[in-house]
C-alpha positions as a Markdown table, in Angstrom:
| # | Residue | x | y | z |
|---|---|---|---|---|
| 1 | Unk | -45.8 | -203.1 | 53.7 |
| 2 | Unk | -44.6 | -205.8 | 51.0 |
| 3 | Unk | -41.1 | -205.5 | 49.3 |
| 4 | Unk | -42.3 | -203.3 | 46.5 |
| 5 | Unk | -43.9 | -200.6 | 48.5 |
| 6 | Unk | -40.9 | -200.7 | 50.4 |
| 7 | Unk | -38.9 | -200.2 | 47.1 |
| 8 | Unk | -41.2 | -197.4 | 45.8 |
| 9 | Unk | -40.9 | -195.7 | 49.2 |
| 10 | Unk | -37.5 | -195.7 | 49.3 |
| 11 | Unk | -36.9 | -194.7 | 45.5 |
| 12 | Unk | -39.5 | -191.8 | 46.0 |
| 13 | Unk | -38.0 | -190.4 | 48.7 |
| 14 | Unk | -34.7 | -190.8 | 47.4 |
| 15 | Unk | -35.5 | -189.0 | 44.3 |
| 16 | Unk | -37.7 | -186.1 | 45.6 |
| 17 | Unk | -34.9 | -184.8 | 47.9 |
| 18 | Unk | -32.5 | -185.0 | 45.4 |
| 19 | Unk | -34.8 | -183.3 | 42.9 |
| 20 | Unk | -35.3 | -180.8 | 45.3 |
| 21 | Unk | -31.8 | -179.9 | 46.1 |
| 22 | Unk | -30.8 | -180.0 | 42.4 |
| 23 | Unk | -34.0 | -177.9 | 41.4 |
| 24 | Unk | -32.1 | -175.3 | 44.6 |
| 25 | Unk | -28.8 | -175.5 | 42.9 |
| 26 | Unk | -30.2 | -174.7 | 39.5 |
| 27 | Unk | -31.8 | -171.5 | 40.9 |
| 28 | Unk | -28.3 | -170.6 | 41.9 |
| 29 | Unk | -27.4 | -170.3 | 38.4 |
| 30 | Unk | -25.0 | -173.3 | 38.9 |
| 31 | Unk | -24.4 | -175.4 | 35.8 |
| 32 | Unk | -20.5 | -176.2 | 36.0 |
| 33 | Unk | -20.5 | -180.0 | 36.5 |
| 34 | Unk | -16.9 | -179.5 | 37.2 |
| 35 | Unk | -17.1 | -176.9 | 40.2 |
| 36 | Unk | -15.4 | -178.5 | 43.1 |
| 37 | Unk | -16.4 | -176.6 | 46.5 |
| 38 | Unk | -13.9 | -174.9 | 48.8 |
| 39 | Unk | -13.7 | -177.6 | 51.0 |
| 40 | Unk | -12.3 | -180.0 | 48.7 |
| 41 | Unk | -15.3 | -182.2 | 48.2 |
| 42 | Unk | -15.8 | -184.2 | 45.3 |
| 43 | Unk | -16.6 | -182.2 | 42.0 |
| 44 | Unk | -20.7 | -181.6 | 41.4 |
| 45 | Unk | -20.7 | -183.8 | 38.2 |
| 46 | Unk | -18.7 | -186.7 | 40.4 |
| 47 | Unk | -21.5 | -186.7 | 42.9 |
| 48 | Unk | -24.3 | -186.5 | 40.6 |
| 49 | Unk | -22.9 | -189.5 | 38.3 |
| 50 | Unk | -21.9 | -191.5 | 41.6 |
| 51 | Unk | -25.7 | -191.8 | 43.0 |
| 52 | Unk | -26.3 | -192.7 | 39.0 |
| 53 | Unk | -23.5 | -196.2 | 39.8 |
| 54 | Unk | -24.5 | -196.6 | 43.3 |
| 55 | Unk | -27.6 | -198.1 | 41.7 |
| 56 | Unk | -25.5 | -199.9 | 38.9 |
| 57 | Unk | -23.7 | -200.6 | 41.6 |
| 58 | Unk | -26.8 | -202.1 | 44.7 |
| 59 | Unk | -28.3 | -204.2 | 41.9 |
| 60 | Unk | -25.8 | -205.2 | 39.1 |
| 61 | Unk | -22.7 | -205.9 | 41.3 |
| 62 | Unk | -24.0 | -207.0 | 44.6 |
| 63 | Unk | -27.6 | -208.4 | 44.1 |
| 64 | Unk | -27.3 | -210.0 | 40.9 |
| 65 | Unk | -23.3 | -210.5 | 40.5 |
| 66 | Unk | -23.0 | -209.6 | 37.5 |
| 67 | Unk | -21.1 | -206.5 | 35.7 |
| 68 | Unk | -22.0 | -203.2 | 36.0 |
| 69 | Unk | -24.5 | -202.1 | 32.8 |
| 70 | Unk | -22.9 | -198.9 | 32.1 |
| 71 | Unk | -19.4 | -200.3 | 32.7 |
| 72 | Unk | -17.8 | -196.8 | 31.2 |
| 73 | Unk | -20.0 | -194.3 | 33.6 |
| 74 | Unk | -19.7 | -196.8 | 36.1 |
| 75 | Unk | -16.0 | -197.1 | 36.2 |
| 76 | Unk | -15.4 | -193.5 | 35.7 |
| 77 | Unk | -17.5 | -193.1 | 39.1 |
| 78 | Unk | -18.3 | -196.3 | 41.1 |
| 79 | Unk | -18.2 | -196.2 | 44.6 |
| 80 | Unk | -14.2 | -195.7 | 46.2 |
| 81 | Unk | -13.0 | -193.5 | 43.8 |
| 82 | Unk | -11.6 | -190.0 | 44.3 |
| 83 | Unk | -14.5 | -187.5 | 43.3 |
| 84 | Unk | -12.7 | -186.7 | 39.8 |
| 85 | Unk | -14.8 | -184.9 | 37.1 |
| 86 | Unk | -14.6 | -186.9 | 33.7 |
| 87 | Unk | -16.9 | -184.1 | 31.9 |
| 88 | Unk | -20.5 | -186.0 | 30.7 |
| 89 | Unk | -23.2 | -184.1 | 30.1 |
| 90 | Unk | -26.0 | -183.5 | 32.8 |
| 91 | Unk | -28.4 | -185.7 | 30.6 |
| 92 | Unk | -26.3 | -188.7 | 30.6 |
| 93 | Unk | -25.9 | -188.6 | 34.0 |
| 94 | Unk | -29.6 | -188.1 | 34.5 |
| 95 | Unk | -30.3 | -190.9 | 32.0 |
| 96 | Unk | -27.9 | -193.5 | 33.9 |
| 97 | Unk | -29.7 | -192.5 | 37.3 |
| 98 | Unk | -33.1 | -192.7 | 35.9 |
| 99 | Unk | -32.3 | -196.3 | 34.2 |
| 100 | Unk | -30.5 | -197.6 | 37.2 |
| 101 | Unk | -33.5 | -196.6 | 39.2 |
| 102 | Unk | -35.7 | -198.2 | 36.9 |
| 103 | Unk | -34.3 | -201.4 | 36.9 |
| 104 | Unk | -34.2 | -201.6 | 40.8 |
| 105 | Unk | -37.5 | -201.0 | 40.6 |
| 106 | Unk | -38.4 | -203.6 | 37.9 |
| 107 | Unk | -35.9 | -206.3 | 39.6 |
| 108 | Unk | -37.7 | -205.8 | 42.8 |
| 109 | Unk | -41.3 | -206.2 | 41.5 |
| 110 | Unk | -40.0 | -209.6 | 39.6 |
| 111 | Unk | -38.4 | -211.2 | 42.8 |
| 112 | Unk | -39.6 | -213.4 | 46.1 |
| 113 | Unk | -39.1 | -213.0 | 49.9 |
| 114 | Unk | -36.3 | -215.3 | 49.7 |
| 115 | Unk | -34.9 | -213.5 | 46.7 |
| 116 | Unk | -34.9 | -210.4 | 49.3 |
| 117 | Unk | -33.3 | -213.0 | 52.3 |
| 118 | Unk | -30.5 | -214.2 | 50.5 |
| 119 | Unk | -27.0 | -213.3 | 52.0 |
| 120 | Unk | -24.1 | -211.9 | 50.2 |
| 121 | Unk | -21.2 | -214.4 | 50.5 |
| 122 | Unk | -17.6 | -213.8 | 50.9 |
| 123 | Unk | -15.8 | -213.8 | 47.6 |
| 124 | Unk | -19.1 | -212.2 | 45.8 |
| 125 | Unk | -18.7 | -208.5 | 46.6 |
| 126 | Unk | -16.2 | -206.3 | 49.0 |
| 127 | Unk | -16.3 | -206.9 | 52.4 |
| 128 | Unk | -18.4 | -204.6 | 53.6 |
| 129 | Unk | -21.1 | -206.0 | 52.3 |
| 130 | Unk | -20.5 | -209.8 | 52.8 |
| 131 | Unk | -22.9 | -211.2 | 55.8 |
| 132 | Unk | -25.5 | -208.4 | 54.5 |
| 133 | Unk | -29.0 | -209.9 | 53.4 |
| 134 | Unk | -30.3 | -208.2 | 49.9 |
| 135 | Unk | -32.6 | -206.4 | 52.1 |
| 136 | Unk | -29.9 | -204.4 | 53.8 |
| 137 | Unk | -28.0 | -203.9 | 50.4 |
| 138 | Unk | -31.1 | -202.2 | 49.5 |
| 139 | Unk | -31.5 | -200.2 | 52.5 |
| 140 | Unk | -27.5 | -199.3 | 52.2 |
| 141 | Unk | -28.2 | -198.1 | 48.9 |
| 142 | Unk | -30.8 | -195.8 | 50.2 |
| 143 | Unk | -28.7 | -194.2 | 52.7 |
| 144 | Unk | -25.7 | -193.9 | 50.3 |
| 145 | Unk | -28.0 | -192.2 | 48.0 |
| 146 | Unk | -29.1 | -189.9 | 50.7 |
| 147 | Unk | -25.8 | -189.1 | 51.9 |
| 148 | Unk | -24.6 | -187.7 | 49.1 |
| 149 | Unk | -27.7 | -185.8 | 48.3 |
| 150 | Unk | -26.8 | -184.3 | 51.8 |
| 151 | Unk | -23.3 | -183.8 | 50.1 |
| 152 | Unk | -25.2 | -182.0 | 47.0 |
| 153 | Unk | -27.0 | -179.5 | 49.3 |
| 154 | Unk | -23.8 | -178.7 | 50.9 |
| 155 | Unk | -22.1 | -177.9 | 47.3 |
| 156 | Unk | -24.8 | -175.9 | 46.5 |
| 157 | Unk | -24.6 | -173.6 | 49.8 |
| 158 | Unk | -20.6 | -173.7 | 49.0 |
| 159 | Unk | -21.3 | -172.5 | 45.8 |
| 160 | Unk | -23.5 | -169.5 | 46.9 |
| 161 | Unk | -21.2 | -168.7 | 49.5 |
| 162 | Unk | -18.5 | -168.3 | 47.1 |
| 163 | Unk | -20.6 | -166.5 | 45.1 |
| 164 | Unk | -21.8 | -163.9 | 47.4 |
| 165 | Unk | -18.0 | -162.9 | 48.5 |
């Protein structure tokens, strides 16, 4: 499998569970970006925006050390901060996923093996991810996105539980 297909695997797996639990939550009739579940999770908007800046995020901060491209969605919901609705609409949000998918995408079909190699250095990005090649900031980025898809399907159950009481 080269780099790309690797990419595309990830992104389309990424994005057709999401879809999937978002399409489920819609059914529900939920549309409040702001509806925070019983058990204190972040709010539904937060968690929608976050996967959005945990791309902005993967390739703008880490890989290419630069600033984040949406610097206002990205501050408001970047990764460590507290799951606090700042109320944009569902289209923006789905607008700053879709680009920041985009441009993984795009970045990855424009870069070389040792592109994909290279190490993160201490001083460069949080420690966490200092040691890690690009290929496991990619594959972190994945699983981040995936956890909190996991996070979405559990708001969504929350939200028909409350619903149904």
């Amino acid at each position: 499998m080269s780099d790309i297909d690797f990419i595309q695997a990830g992104l389309k797996a990424v994005r057709t569970w999401r879809e999937d639990v978002i399409s489920r939550i819609k059914e529900t009739g939920l549309d409040d970006l702001s509806y925070r579940p019983s058990t204190g999770m972040s709010e539904f908007g937060w968690v929608l925006a976050h996967q959005a800046a945990v791309f902005d995020f993967s390739l703008n901060v880490l890989i290419k050390q630069e600033t984040p491209v949406n610097t206002e969605l990205f501050g408001l919901y970047r990764p460590g901060t507290e799951g606090e609705w700042s109320g944009i609409s569902y289209e923006e949000i789905q607008d700053y996923y879709d680009s920041g998918e985009l441009a993984i995408l795009e970045w990855a079909q424009s870069e070389s093996e040792s592109d994909f190699k290279r190490v993160i250095e201490e001083g460069t990005a949080p420690n966490f991810f200092v040691g890690m090649t690009v290929y496991e900031v990619i594959s972190n980025m994945f699983s981040h996105l995936s956890y909190h898809t996991g996070q979405l399907a559990a708001l969504g159950r929350d939200w028909m539980k409350s619903r149904n009481n």
